[in-house]
LUMMI-156310 format. One record per residue (C-alpha): x, y, z. Coordinates in pm, whole numbers, plus 50000, padded with zeros to 5 digits. Layout:
# LUMMI-156310
<site><x>X</x><y>Y</y><z>Z</z></site>
...
END
This chain:
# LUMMI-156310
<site><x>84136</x><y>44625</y><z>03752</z></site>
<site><x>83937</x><y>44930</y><z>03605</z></site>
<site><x>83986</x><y>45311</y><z>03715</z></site>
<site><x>83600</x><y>45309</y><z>03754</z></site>
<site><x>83582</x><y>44986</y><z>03964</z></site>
<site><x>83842</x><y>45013</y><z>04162</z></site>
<site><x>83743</x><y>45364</y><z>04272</z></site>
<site><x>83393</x><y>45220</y><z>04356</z></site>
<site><x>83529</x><y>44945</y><z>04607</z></site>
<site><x>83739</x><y>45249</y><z>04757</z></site>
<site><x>83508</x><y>45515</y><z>04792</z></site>
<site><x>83180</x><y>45342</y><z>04887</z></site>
<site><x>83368</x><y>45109</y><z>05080</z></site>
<site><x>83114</x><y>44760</y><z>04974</z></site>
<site><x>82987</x><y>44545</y><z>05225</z></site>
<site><x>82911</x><y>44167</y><z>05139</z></site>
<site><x>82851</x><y>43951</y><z>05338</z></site>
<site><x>82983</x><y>43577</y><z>05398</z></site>
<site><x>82712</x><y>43450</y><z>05192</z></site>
<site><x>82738</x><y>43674</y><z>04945</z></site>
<site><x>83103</x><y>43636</y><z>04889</z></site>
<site><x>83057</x><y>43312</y><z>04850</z></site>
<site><x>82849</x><y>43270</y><z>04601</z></site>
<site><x>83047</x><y>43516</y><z>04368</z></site>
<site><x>83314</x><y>43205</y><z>04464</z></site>
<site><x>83068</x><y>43004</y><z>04377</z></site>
<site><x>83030</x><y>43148</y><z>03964</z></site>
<site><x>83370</x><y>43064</y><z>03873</z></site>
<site><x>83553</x><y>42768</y><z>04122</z></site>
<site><x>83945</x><y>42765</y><z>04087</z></site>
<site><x>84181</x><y>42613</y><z>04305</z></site>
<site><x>84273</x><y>43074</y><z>04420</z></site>
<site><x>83859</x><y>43060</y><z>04505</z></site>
<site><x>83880</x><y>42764</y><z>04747</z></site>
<site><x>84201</x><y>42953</y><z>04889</z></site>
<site><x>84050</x><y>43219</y><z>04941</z></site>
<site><x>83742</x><y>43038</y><z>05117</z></site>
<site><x>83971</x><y>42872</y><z>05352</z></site>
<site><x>84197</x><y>43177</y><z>05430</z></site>
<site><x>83896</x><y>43435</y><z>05494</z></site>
<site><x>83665</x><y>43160</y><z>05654</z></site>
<site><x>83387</x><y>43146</y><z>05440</z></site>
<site><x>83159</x><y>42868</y><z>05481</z></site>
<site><x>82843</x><y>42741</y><z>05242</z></site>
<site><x>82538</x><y>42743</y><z>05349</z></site>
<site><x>82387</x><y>42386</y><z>05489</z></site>
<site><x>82258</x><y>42159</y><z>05231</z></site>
<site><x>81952</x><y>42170</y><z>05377</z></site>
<site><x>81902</x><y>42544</y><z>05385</z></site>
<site><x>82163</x><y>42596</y><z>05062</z></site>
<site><x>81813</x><y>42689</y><z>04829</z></site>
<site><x>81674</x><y>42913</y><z>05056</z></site>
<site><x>82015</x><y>43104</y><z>05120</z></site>
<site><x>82121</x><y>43157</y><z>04801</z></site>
<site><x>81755</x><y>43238</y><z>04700</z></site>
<site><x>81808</x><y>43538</y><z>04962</z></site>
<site><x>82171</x><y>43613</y><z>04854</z></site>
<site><x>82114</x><y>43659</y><z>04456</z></site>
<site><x>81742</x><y>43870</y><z>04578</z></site>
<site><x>81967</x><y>44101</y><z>04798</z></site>
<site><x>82273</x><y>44113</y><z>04562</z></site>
<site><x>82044</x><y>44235</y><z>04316</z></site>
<site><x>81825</x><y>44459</y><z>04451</z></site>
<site><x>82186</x><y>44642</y><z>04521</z></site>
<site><x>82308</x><y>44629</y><z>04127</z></site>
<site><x>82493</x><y>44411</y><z>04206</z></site>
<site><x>82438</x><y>44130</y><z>03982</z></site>
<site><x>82176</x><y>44107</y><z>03724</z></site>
<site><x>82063</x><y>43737</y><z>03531</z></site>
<site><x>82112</x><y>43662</y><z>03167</z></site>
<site><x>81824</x><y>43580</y><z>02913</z></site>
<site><x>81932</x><y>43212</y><z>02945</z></site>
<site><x>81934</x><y>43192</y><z>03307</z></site>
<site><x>82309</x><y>43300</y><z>03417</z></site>
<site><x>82367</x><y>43533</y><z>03689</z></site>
<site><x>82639</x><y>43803</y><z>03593</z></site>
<site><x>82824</x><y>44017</y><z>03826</z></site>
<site><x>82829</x><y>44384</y><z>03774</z></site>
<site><x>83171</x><y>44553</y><z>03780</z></site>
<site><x>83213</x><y>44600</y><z>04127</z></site>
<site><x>83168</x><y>44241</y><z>04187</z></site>
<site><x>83346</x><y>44145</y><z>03868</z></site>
<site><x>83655</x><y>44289</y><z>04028</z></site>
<site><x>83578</x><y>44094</y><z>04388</z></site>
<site><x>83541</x><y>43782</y><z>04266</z></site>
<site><x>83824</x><y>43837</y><z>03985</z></site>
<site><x>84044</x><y>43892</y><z>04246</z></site>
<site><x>83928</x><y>43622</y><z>04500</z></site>
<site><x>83915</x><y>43365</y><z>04209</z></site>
<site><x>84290</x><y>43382</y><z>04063</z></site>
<site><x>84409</x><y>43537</y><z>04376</z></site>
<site><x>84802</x><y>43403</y><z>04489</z></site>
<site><x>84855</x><y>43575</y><z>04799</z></site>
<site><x>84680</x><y>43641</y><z>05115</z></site>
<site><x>84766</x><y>43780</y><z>05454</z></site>
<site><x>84554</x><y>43752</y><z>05764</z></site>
<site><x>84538</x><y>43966</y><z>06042</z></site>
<site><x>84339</x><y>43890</y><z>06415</z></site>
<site><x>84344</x><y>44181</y><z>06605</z></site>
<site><x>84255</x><y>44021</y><z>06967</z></site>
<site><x>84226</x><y>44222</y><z>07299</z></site>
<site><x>84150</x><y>43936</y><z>07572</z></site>
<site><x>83843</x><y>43769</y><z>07465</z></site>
<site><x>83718</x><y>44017</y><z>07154</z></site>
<site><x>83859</x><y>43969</y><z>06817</z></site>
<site><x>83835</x><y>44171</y><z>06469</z></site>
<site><x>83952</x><y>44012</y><z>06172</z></site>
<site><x>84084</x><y>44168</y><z>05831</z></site>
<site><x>84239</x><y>44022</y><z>05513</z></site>
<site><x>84468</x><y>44132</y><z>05231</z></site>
<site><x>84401</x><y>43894</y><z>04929</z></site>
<site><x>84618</x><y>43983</y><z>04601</z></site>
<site><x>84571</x><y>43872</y><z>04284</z></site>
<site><x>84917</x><y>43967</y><z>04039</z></site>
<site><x>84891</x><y>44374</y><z>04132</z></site>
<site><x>84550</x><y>44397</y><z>04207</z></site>
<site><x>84493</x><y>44430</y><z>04631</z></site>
<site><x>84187</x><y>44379</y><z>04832</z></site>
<site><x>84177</x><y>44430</y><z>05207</z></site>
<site><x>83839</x><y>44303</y><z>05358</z></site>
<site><x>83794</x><y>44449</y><z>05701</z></site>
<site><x>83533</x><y>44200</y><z>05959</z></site>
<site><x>83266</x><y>44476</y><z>05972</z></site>
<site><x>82987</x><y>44256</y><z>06148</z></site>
<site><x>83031</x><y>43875</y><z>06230</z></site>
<site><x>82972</x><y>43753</y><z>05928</z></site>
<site><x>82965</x><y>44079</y><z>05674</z></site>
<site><x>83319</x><y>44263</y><z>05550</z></site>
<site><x>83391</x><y>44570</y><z>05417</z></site>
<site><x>83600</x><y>44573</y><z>05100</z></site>
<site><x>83845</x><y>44861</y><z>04978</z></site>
<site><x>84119</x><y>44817</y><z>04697</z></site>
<site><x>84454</x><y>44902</y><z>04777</z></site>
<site><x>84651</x><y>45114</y><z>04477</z></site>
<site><x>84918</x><y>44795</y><z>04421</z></site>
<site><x>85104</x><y>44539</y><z>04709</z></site>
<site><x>85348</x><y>44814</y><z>04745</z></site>
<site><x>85110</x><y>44948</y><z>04929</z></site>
<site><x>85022</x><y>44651</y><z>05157</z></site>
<site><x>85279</x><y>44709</y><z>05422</z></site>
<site><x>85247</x><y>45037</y><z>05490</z></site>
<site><x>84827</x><y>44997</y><z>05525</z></site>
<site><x>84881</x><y>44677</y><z>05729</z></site>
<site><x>85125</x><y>44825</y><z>05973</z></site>
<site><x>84868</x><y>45151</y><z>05989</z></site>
<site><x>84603</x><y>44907</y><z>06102</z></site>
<site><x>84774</x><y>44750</y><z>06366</z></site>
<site><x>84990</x><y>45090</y><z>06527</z></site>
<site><x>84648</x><y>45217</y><z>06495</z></site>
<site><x>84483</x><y>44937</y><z>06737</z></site>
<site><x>84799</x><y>44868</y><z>06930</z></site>
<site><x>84816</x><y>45254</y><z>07037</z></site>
<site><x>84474</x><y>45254</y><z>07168</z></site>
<site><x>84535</x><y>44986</y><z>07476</z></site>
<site><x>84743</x><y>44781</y><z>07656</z></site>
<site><x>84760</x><y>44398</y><z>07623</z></site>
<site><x>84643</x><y>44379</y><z>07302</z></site>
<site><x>84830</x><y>44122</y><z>07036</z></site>
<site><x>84792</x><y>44109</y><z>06637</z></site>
<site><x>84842</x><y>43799</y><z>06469</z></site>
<site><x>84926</x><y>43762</y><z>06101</z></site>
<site><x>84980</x><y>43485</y><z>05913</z></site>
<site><x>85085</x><y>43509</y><z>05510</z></site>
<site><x>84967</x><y>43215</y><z>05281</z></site>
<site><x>85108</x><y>43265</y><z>04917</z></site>
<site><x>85010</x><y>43009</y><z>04605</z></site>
<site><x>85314</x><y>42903</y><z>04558</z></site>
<site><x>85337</x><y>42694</y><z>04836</z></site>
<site><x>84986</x><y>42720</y><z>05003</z></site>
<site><x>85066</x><y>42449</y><z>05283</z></site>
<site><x>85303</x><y>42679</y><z>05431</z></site>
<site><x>85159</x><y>42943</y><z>05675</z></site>
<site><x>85431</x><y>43194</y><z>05811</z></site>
<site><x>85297</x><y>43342</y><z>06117</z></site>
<site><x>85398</x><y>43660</y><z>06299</z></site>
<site><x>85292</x><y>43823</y><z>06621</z></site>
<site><x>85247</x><y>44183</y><z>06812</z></site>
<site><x>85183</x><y>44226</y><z>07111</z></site>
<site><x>85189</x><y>44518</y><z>07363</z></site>
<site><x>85258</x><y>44454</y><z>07731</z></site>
<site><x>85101</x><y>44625</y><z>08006</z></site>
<site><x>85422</x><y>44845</y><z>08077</z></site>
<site><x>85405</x><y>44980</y><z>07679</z></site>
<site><x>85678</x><y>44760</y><z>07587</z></site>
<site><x>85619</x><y>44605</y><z>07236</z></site>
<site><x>85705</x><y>44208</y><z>07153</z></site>
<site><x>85737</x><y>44053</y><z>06860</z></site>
<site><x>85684</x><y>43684</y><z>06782</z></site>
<site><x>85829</x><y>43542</y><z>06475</z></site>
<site><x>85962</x><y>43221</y><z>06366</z></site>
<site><x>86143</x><y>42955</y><z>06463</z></site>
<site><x>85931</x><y>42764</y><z>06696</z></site>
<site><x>86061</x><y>42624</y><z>06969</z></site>
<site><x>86011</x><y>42245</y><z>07070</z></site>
<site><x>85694</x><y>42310</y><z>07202</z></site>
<site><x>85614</x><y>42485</y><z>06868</z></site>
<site><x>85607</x><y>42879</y><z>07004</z></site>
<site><x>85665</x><y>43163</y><z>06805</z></site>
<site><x>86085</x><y>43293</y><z>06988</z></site>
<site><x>85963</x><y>43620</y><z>07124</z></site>
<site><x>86196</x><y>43910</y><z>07056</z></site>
<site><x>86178</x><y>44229</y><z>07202</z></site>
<site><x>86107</x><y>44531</y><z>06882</z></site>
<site><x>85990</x><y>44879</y><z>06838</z></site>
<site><x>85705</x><y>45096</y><z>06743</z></site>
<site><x>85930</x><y>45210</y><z>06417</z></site>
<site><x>85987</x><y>44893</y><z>06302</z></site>
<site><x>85679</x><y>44758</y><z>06233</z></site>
<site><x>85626</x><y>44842</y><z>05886</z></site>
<site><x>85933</x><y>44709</y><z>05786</z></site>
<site><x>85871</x><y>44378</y><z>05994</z></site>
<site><x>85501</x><y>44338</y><z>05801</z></site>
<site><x>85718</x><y>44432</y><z>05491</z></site>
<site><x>85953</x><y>44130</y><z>05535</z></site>
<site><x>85650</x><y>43925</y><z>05587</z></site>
<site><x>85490</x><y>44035</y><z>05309</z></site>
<site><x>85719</x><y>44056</y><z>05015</z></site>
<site><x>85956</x><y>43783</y><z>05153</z></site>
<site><x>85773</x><y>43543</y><z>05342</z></site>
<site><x>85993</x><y>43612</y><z>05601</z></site>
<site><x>85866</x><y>43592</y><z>05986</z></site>
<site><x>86128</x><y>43744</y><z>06180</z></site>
<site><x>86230</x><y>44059</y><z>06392</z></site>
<site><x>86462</x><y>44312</y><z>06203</z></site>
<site><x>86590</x><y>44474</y><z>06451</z></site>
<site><x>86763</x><y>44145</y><z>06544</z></site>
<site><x>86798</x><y>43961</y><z>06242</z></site>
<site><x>87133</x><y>43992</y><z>06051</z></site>
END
């Protein structure tokens, strides 16, 4: 990733939307782009309405610099969204976070791509904002921020995270956080029981970071303030 973009994608903070993300996807299909489809929830565009959509997506993408078309017909991506999609497109890990108080929901997603880091943040239903995190060192620290930061604000509120890496893209390992009425915090982490539940374990404010860490780095979905 370059100084110059990756500054960009921090400072200005870019918003694409769902569309728009997908058909930067769409310029250069690999097996991390379809990955990253399915873990961020991107959708086409109905056949039926497919011309008209991306008609409005490349109009709007450009009138933003974003892209700009060849002589021969091509669209190319400027560097901002050379670094989106070249991180979206050879991408092999992802983490998702849901961020759920009763029936509202926010979602955000780290997507990394060797030491290049994206977190896209829901900013509308179907729009995201995009920052670049410094290197997955950093991912932990930022993810745990996110959720002390929504956890501490109310009561009964539970984040969800689930880490997907391209090595073995089958396997989801899920983790849970969840604040009870009384303050008391709850973690839920693997195994599953028979009835395939998350073993809820009591944890601590402090030991988030390193929890998300474990998940992270390790794949590892448990509490560590109780695991050996």
């Amino acid at each position: 990733m370059s100084e110059t973009a990756a500054d960009t994608a921090t400072d200005e903070q870019s918003i694409y939307t769902a569309y728009e993300i997908d058909f930067m996807l769409s310029l250069r299909p690999t097996e991390s782009a379809q990955l990253s489809r399915e873990q961020v929830g991107l959708h086409s565009a109905p056949e039926e309405a497919r011309e008209f959509v991306t008609a409005a997506v490349t109009s709007g993408l450009r009138a933003r610099g974003k892209v700009d078309r060849s002589s021969d017909g091509q669209w190319l991506l400027g560097e901002e969204g050379q670094v989106v999609a070249g991180i979206l497109t050879s991408a092999d890990r992802w983490l998702g976070l849901a961020l759920s108080e009763g029936d509202a929901m926010r979602m955000a997603f780290v997507v990394k791509a060797g030491q290049a880091v994206l977190l896209l943040t829901q900013d509308e239903m179907d729009s995201f904002l995009i920052t670049s995190l410094p290197d997955p060192q950093h991912v932990p620290t930022a993810v745990a921020d996110i959720v002390t930061a929504f956890l501490d604000d109310g009561r009964e509120r539970t984040a969800s995270l689930r880490r997907v890496d391209l090595s073995a893209p089958e396997d989801e390992v899920p983790l849970m956080i969840h604040v009870e009425q009384d303050g008391t915090w709850r973690s839920g982490h693997l195994p599953l029981d028979s009835d395939g539940i998350l073993t809820v374990s009591g944890t601590e404010r402090g030991e988030l970071t390193e929890t998300v860490r474990l998940l992270w780095e390790d794949g590892t979905s448990r509490d560590p303030g109780t695991a050996a």
